[in-house]
C-alpha positions in Angstrom: 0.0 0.0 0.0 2.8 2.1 1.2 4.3 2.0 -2.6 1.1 2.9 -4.3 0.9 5.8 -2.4 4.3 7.0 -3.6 3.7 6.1 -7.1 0.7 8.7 -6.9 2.4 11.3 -5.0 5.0 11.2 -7.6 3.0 11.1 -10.8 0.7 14.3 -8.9 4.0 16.0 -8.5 4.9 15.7 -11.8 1.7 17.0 -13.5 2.2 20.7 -10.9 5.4 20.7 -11.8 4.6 20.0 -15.9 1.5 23.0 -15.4 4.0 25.2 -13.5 6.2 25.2 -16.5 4.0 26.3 -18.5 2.6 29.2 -16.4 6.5 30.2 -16.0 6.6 30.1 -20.0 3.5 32.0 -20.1 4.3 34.7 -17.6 8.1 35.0 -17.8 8.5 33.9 -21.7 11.7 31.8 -22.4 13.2 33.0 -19.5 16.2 31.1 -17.6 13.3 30.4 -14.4 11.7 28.2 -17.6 14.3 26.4 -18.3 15.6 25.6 -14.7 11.5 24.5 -14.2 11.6 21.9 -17.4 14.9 20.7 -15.9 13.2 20.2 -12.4 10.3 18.9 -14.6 12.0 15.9 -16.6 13.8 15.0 -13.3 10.8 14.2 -11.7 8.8 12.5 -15.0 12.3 10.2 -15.4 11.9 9.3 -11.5 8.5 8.8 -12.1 9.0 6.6 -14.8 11.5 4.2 -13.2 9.5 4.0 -10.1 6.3 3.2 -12.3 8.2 0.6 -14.1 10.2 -0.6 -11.3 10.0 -4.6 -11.8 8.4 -4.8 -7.9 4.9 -2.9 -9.0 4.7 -5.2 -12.3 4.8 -8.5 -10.3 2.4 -7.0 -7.4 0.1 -6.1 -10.4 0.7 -9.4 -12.4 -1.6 -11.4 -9.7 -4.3 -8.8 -9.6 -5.1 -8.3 -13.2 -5.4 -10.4 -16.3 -5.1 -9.0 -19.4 -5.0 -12.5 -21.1 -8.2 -14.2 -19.5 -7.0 -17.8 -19.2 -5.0 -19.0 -21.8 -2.2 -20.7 -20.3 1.5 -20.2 -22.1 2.4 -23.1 -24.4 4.2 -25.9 -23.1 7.9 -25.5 -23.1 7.9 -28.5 -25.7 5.6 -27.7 -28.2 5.5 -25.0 -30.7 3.1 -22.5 -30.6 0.9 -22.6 -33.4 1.0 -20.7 -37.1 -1.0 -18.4 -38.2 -2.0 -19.0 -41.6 -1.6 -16.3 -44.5 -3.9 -14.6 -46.2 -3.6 -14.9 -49.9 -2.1 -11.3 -51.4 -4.0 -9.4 -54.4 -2.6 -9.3 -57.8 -2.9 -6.3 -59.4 
């Protein structure tokens, strides 16, 4: 629970800090303040990022939701099957 809460304190931070750019941009034009506001901005989406990707949340999610339904993986000896190719158009 603990680490959802950080994931969305840190994705919420980096939306006011993405909108606070733009107000900067918008008040102060391309201004040095702008630029040191993106940088502060792209630090936090990167960080955001990892820690959304982070191989922990993926396996804590991988029990909860099924995107597949239940189809099981093939077998490790057996090949999975073809899928057969449609016939092409001549022109």
């Amino acid at each position: 629970m603990e680490r959802d809460y950080i994931e969305m304190i840190s994705s919420l931070i980096t939306i006011i800090v993405s909108i606070m750019a733009v107000a900067v941009f918008i008040y102060y034009g391309g201004d040095a303040l702008f630029y040191v506001v993106v940088v502060i901005a792209i630090l936090i989406a990167a960080f955001n990022a990892w820690l959304l990707s982070n191989e922990g949340s993926l396996k804590s999610l991988a029990g909860k939701v099924s995107f597949m339904g239940d189809m099981k993986a093939p077998k490790a000896g057996k090949a999975p099957r073809k899928r057969a190719h449609k016939k092409r158009n001549k022109r």
